[in-house]
ZAMARGU-4260 file (C-alpha; in steps of 0.2 Angstrom, whole numbers, plus 5000, padded with zeros to 4 digits):
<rodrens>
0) 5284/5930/4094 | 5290/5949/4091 | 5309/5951/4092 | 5311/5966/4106 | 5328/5974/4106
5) 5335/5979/4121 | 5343/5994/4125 | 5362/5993/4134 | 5353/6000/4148 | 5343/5984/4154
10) 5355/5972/4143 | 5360/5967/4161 | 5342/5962/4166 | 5341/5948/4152 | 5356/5941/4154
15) 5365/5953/4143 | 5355/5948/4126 | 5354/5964/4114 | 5340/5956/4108 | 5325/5942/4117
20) 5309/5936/4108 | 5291/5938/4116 | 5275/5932/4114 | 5260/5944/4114 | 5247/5952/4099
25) 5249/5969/4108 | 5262/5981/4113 | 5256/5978/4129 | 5254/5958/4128 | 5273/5957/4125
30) 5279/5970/4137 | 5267/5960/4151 | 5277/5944/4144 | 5293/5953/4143 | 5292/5958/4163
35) 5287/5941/4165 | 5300/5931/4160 | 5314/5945/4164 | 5307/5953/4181 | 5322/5963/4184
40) 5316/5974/4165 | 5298/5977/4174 | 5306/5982/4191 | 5314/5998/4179 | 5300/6000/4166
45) 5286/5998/4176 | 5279/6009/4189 | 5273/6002/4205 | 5255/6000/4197 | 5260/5990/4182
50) 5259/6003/4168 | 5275/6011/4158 | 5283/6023/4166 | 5282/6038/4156 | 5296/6041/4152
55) 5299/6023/4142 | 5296/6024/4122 | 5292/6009/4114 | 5294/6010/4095 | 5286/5996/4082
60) 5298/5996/4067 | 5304/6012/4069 | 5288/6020/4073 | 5281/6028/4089 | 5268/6016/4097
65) 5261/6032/4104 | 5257/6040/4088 | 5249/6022/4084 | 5238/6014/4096 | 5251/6014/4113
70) 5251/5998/4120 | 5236/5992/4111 | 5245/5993/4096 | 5246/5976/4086 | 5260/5967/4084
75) 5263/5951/4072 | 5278/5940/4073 | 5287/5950/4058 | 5287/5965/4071 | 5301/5972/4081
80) 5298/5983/4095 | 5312/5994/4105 | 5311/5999/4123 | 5320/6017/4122 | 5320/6024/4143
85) 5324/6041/4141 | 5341/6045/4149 | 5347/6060/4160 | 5363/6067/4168 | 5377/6073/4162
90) 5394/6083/4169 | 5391/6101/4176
</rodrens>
């Protein structure tokens, strides 16, 4: 299983764990069995047809899975991935 760090952002969707383990030889398989077992993570990376929304980087070791191969990117159990949602707000 790939480890999958979790951004404080969606900490509160897994039950406040910084980091959960999923199974899955893709990007895409673990996301798919990230959302699975943690629902509430899909309901705020997913859009309503099932694919990233686009403003969710995933890195793979530190790398950009969209410089690599997305979410067919493999992925081993030596692998650690990181959901990173792009934040926006701020004070006027």
């Amino acid at each position: 299983m790939s480890t999958v760090k979790i951004p404080p952002v969606l900490r509160q969707a897994v039950g406040g764990e910084r980091t959960v383990d999923a199974p899955g030889a893709t990007v895409g398989e673990v996301l798919g069995n990230l959302c699975e077992a943690h629902p509430a993570v899909g309901a705020q990376i997913l859009t309503p047809e099932g694919e990233l929304h686009k403003y969710v980087n995933v890195y793979v070791n530190d790398e950009d899975a969209r410089l690599l191969q997305w979410t067919d990117t493999p992925v081993g159990d030596a692998d650690t991935l990181l959901i990173l949602p792009a934040m926006a707000g701020g004070a006027r």
